[in-house]
KOLKE-256173 format. One record per residue: x, y, z of N, C-alpha, C in turn; residue in three letters. Coordinates in steps of 0.001 Angstrom, whole numbers, plus 524288, in hexadecimal, padded with zeros to 5 digits. Example, Ala and Ser with C-alpha at 12.3 -4.5 7.8 and 13.67 -1.06 7.14 Angstrom:
nx/ny/nz/cax/cay/caz/cx/cy/cz/residu
83386/7E9C6/81E78/8300C/7EE6C/81E78/83390/7F31C/81E78/ALA
83232/7F736/81BA8/83566/7FBDC/81BE4/83264/8001E/81EBE/SER
END
This chain:
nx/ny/nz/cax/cay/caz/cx/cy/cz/residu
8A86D/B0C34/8B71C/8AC2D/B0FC8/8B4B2/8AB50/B0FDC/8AECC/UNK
8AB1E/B0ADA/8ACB3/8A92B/B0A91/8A63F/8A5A9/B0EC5/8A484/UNK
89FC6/B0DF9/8A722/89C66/B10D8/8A7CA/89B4A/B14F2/8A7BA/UNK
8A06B/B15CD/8A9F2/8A109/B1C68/8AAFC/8A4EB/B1FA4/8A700/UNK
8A7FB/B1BC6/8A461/8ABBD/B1CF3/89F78/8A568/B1E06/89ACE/UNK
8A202/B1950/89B14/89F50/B1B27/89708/89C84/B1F2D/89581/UNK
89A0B/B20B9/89BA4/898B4/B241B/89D0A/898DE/B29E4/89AC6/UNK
89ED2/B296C/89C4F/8A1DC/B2F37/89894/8A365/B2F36/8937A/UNK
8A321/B2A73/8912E/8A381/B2A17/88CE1/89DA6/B2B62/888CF/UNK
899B7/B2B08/88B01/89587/B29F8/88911/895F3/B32AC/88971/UNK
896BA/B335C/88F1F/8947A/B39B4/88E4B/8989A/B3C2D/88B5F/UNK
89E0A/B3B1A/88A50/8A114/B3D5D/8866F/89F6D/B3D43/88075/UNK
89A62/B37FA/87F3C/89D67/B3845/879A7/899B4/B3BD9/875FE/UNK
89613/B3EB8/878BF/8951C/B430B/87566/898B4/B4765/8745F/UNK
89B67/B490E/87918/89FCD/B4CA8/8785B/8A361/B4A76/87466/UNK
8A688/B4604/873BD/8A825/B43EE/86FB6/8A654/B4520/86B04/UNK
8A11E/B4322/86AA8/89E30/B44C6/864EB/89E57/B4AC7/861BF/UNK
89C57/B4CCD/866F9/89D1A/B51C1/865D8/8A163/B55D8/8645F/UNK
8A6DA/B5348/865F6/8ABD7/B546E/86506/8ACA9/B5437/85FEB/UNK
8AB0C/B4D91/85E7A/8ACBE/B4CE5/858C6/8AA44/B4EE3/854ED/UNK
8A53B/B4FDA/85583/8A248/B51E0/851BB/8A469/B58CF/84DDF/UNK
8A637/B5A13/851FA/8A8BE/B5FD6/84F52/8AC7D/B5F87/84C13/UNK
8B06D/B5AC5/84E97/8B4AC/B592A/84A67/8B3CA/B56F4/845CF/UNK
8AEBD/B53C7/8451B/8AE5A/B5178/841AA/8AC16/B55F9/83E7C/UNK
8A93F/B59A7/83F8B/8A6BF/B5EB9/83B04/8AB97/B6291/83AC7/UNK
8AF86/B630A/83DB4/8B445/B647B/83C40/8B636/B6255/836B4/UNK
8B71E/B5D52/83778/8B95E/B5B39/832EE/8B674/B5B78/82F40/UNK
8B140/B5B38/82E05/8AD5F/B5C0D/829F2/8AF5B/B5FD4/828BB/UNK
8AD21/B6475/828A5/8AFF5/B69BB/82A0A/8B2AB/B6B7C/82698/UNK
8B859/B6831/8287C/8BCC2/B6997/824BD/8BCC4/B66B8/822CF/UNK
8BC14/B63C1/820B0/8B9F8/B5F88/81A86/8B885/B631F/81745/UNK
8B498/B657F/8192A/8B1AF/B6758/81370/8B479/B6CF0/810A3/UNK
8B671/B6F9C/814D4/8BB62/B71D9/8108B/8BEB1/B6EC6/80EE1/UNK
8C18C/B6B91/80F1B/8C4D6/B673F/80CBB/8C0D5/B662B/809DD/UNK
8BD07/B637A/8067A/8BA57/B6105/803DC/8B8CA/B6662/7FFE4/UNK
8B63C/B6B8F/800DF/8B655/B6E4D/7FE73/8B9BD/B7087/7FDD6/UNK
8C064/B7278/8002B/8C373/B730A/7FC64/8C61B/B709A/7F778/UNK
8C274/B69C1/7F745/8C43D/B666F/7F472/8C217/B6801/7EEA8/UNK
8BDC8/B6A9E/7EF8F/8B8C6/B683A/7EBE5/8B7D0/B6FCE/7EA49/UNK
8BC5B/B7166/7EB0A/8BD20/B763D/7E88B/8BECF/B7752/7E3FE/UNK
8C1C6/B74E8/7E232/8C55D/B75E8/7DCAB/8C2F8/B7810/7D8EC/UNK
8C3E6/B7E6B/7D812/8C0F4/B7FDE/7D267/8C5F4/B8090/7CD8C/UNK
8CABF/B7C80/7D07C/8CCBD/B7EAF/7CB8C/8CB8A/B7DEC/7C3DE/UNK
8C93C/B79E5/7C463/8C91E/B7662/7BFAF/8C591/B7AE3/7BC91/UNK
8C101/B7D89/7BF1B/8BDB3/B80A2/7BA7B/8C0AA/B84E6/7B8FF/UNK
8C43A/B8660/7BAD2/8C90A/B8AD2/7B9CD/8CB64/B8991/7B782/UNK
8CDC9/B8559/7B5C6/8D17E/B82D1/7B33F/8CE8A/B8325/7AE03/UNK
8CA48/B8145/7AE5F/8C552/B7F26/7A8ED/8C670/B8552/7A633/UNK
8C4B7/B89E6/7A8EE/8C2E5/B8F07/7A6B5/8C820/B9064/7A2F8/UNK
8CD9A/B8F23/7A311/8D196/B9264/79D47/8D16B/B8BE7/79A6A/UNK
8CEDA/B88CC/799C0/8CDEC/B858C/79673/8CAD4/B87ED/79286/UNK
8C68A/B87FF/7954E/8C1FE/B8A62/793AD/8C336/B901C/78F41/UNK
8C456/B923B/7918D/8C604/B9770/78FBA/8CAAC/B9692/78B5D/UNK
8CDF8/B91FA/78AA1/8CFD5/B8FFA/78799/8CDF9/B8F3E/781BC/UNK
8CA69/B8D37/7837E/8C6D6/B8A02/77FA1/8C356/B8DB4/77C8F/UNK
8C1E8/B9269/77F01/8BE5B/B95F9/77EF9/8C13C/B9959/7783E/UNK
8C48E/B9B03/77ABE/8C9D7/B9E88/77752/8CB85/B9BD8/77395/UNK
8CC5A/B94AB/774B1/8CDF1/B92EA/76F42/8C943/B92B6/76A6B/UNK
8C38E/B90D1/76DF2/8BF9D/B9182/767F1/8BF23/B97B7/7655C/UNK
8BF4E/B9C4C/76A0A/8C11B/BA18F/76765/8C457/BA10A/76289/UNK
8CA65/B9FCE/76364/8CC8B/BA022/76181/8CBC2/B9B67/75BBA/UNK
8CA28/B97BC/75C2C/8C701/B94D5/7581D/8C362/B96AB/7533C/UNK
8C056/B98DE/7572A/8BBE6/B9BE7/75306/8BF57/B9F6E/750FA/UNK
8C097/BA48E/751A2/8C39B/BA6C4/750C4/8C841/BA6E2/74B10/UNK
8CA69/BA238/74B91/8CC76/BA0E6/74913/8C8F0/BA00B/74476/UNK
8C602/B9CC3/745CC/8C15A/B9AA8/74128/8C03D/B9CD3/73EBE/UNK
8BEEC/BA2BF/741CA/8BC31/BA7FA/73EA5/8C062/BAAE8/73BB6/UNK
8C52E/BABE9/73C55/8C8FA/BADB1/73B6E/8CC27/BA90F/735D6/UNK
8C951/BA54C/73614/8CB91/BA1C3/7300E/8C840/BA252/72CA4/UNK
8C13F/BA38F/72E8E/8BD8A/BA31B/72B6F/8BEB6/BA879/7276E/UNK
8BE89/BABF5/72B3D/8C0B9/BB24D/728B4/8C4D9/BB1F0/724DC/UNK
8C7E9/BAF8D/72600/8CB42/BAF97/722D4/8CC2C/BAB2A/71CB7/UNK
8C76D/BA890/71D5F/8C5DE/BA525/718B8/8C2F4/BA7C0/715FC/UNK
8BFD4/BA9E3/7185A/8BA9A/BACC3/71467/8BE49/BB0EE/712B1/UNK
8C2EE/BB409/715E1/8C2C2/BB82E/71248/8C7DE/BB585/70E3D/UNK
8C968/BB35E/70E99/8CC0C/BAF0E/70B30/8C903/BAE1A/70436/UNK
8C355/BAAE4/70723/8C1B3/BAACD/7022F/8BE99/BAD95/7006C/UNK
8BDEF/BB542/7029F/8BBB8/BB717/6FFEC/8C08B/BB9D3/6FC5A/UNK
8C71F/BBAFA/6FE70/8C8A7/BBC7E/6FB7D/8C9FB/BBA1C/6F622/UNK
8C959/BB47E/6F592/8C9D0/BB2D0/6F213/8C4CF/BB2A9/6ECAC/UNK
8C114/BB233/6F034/8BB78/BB4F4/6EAB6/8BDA1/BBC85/6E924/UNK
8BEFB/BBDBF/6ECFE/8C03A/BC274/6E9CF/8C4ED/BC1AA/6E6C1/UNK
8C80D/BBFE2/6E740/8CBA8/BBDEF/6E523/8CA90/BBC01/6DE95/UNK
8C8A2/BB84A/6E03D/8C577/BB56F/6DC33/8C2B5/BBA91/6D865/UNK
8BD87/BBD68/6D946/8BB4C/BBF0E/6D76B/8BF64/BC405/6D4CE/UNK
8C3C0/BC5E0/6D82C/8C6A7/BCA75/6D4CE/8CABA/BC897/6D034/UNK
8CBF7/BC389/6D001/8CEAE/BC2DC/6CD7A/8CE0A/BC472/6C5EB/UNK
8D151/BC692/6C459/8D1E0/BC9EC/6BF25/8D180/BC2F2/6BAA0/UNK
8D022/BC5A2/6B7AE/8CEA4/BC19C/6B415/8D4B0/BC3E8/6AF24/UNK
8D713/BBF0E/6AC0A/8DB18/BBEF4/6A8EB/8DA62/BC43F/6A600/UNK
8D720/BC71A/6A2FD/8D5FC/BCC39/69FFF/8D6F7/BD120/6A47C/UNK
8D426/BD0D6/6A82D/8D643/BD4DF/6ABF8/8DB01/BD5A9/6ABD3/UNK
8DCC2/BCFA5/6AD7E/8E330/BD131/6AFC8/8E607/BD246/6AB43/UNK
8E4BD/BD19B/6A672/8E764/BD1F2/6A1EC/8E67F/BD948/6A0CB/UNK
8E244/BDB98/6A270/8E119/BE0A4/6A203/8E49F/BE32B/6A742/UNK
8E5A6/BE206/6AB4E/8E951/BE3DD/6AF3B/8EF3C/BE43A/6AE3C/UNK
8F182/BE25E/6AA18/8F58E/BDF22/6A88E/8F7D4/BE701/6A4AE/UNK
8F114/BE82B/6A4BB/8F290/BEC8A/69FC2/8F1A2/BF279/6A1C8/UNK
8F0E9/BF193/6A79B/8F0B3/BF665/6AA47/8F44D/BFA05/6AB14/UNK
8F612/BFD7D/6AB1D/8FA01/C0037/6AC3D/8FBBB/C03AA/6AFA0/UNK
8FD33/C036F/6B41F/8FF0C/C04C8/6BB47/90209/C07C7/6BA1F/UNK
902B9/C0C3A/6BF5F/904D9/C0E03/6C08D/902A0/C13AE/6C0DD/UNK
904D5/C1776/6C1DE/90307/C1D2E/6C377/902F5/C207B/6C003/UNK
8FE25/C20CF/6BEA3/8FD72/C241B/6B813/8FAFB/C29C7/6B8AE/UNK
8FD1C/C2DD2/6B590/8FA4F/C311A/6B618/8F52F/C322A/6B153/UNK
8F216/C35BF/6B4B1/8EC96/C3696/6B14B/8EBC7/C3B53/6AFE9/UNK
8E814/C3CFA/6AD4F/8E735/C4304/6AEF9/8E5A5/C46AE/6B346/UNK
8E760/C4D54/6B2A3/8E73C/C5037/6B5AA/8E99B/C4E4F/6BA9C/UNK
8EE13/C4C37/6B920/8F154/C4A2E/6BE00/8F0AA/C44C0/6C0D1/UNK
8ECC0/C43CC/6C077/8EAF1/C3EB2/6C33D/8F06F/C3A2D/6C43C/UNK
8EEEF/C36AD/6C5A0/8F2F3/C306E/6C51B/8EE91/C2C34/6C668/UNK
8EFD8/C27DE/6C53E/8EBC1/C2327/6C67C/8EFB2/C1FA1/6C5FB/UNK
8F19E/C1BD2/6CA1B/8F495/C1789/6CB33/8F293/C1313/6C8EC/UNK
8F33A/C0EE5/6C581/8F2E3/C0A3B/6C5F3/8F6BE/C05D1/6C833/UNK
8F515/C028C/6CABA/8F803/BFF82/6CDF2/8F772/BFA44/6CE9F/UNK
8F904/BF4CB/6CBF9/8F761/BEFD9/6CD8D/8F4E8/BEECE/6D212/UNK
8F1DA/BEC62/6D393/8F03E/BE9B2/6D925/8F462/BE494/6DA45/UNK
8F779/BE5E2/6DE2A/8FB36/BDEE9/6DD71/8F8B7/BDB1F/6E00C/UNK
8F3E6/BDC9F/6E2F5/8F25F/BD8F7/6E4FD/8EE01/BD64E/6E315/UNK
8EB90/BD95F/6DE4B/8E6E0/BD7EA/6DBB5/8E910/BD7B8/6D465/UNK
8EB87/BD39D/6D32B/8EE4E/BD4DF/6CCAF/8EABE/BD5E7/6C994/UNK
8EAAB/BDA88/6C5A3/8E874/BDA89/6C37A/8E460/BE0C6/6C33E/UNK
8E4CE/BE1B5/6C8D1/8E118/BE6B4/6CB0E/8E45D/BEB98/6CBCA/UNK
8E46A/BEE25/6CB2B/8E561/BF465/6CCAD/8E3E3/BF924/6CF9F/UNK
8E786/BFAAB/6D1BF/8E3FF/BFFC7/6D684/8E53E/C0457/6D149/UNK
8E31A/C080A/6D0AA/8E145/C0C7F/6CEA4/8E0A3/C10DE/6D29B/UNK
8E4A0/C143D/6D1D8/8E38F/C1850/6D67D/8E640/C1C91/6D564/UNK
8E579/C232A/6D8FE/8E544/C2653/6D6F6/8E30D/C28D5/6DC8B/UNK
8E3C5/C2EA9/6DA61/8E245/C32E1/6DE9E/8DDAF/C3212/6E07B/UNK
8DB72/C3143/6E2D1/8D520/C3082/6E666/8D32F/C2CE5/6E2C4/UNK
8D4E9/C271D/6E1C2/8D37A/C2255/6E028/8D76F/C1DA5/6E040/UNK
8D382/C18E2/6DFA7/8D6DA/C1422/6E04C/8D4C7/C10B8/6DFE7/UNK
8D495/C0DAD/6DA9B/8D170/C08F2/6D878/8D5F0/C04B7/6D955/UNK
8D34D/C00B8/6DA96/8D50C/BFB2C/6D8AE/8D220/BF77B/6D3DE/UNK
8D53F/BF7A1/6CEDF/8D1AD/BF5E2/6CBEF/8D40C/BF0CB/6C915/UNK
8CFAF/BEF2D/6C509/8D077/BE98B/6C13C/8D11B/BEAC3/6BC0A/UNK
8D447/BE78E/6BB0E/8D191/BE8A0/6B4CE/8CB9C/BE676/6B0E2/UNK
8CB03/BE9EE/6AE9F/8C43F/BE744/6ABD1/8C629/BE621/6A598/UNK
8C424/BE303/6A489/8C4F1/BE21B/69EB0/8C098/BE75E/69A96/UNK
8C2F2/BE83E/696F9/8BFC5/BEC1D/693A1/8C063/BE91C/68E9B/UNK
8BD9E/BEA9F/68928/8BC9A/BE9E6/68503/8BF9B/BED0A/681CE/UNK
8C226/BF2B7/68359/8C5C9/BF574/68182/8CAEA/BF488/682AA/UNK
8CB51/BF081/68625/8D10E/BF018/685B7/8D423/BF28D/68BE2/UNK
8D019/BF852/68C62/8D306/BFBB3/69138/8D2AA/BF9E1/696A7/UNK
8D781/BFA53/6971F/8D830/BF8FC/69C6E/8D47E/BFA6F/6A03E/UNK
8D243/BF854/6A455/8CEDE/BFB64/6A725/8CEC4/BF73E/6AC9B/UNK
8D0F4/BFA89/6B07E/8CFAA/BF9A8/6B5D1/8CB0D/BFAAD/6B911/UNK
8C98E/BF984/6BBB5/8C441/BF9B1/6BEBC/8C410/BFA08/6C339/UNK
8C16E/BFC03/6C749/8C168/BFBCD/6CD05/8BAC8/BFC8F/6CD9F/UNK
8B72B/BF74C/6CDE8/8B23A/BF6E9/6CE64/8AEC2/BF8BB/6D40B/UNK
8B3F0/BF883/6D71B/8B29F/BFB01/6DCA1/8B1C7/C0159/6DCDF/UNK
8B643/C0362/6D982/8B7F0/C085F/6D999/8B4D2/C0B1D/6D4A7/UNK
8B374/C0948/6D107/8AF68/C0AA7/6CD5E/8B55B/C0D72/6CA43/UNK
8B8DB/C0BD4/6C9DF/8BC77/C0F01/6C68D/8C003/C0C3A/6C2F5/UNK
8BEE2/C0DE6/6BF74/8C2F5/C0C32/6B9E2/8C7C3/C0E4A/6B867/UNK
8CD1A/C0B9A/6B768/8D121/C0DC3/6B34E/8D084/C0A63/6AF12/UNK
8D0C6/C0F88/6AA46/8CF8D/C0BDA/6A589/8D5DC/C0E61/6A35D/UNK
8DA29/C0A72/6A003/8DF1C/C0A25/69D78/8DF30/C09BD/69922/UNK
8DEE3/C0EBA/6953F/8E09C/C0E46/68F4E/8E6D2/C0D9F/68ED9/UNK
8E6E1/C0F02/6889E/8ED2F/C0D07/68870/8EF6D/C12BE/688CB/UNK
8EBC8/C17CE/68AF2/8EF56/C1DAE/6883C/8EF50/C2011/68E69/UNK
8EA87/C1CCE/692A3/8E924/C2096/6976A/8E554/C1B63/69A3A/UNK
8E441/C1E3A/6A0A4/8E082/C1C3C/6A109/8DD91/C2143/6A62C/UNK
8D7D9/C1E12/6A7F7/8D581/C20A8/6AA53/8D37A/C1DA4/6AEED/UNK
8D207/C20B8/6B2FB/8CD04/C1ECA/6B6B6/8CBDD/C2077/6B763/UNK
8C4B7/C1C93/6B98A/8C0FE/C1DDB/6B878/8BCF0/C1DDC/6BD9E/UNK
8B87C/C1D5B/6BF10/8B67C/C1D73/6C36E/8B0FD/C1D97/6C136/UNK
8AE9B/C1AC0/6C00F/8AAD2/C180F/6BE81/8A537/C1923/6C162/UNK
8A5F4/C196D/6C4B0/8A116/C191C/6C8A4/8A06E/C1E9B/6C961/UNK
8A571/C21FC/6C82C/8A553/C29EB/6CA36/8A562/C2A8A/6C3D6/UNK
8A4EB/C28A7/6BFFD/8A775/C2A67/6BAC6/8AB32/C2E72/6BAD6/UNK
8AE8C/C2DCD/6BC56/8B15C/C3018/6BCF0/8B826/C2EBF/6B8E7/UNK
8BA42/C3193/6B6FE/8BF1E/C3073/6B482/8C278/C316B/6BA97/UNK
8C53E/C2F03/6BDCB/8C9B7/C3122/6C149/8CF1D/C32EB/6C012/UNK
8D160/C2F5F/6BA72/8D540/C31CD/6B7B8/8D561/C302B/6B54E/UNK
8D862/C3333/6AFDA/8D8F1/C31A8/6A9E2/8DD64/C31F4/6A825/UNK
8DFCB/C3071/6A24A/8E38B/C3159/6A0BD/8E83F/C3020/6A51B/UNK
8E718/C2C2C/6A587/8ED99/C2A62/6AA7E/8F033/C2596/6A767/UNK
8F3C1/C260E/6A6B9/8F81C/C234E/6A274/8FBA8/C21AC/6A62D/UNK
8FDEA/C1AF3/6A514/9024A/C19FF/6A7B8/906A6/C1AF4/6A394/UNK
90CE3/C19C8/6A2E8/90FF0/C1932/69E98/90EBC/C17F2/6999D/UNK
90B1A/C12DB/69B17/90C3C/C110B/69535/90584/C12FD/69277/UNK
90325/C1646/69526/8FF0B/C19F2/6909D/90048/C1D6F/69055/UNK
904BE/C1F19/69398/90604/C243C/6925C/90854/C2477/68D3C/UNK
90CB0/C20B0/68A20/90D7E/C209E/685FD/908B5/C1ED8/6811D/UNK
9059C/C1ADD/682ED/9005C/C1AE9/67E7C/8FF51/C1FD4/67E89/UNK
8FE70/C24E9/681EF/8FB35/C28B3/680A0/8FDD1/C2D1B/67FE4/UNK
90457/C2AF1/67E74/9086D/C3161/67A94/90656/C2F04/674B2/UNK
90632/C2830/6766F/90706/C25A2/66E8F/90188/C283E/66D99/UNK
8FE8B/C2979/67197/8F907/C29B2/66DFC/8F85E/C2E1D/66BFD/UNK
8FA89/C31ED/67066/8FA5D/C3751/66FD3/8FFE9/C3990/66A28/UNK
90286/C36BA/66948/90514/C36A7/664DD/903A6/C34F3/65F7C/UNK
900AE/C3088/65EFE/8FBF0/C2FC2/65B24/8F791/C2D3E/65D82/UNK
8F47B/C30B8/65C02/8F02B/C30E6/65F1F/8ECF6/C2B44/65C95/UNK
8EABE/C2A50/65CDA/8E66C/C2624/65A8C/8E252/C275F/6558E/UNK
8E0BF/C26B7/6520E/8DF77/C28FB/64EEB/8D8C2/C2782/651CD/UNK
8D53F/C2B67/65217/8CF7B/C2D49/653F7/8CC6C/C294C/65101/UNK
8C909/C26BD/6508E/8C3FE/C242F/64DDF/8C02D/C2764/64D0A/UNK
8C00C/C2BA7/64F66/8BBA5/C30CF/64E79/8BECF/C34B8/649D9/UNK
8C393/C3503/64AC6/8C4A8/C3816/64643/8C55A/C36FE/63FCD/UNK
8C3E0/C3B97/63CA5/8C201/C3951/63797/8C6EB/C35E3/6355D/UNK
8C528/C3519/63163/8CAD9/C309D/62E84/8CCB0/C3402/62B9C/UNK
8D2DA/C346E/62AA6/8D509/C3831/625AA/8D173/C3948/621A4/UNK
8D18F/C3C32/61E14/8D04B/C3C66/61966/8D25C/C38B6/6145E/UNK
8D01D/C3666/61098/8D140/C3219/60CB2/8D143/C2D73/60E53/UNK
8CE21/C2C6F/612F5/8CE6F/C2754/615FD/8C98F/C24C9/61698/UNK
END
């Protein structure tokens, strides 16, 4: 009877084998989705990319800046050489001191404005129907007042009876005889006694 138990035991146990073997590649199987849904995770390089892009925008904004202080130094110290270089020397400003403003008339109708510069002491705009100087004062050897505009090629020159401008580069006179108040009275006193001529002869017995 033993014999015969082994018997059947011996012709079963391939069927056995063969049973288990499917189960066991079953379970393989589903392991390896479990193991590769493990070994999936892409979150972390997603996470990395608005770092990144962080970082990107702040050196933008760095340089940027950099360039935007540099600009603003240089033009810093170029306004100060101009600065520097326009500044009026004590005789100028002492000749500006003797200018005389305001809205004068000239001949054949004309007008020519003089007007302080408040933002430049010392300088004057000069202007008028189809013109408009900004000028300095220049020192002369006669004494006369005389403004300048080296850009504009144009002169006002200031006696004590009138004055004129000039345009240098067109030779041109633009207007004459324009008097503020106070030449308007030098030029009744003059025209009331006149000046005595150096060309005309001397009395007689003299």
């Amino acid at each position: 009877m033993k014999s015969f138990i082994a018997s059947a035991l011996m012709l079963l146990a391939p069927a056995i084998v063969l049973a288990q073997t499917p189960a066991a590649s079953d379970s393989k199987a589903a392991a390896k989705p479990a193991a590769s849904a493990k070994t999936k995770p892409a979150a972390k390089p997603i996470a990395k990319a608005p770092a990144a892009k962080k970082a990107a925008v702040a050196k933008r904004s760095e340089a940027t800046s950099s360039r935007t202080q540099l600009r603003s130094a240089t033009s810093q110290v170029a306004a100060g050489i101009v600065a520097a270089e326009a500044a009026l020397s004590p005789a100028e400003l002492a000749i500006a001191e003797r200018v005389h403003v305001g809205r004068m008339p000239c001949e054949l109708g004309a007008f020519v404005t003089v007007s302080a510069d408040a933002t430049s002491p010392g300088r004057f705009n000069v202007e008028g129907k189809g013109f408009k100087y900004h000028m300095s004062p220049v020192a002369t050897t006669t004494g006369t007042v005389r403004l300048q505009d080296d850009k504009g090629g144009a002169v006002w020159l200031q006696i004590a009876n009138k004055s004129m401008l000039m345009n240098q580069r067109l030779g041109q006179r633009l207007a004459d005889e324009c008097m503020s108040p106070e030449q308007v009275v030098v030029a009744e006193a003059i025209r009331k006694n006149p000046p005595v001529s150096v060309l005309e002869p001397m009395p007689a017995g003299k």
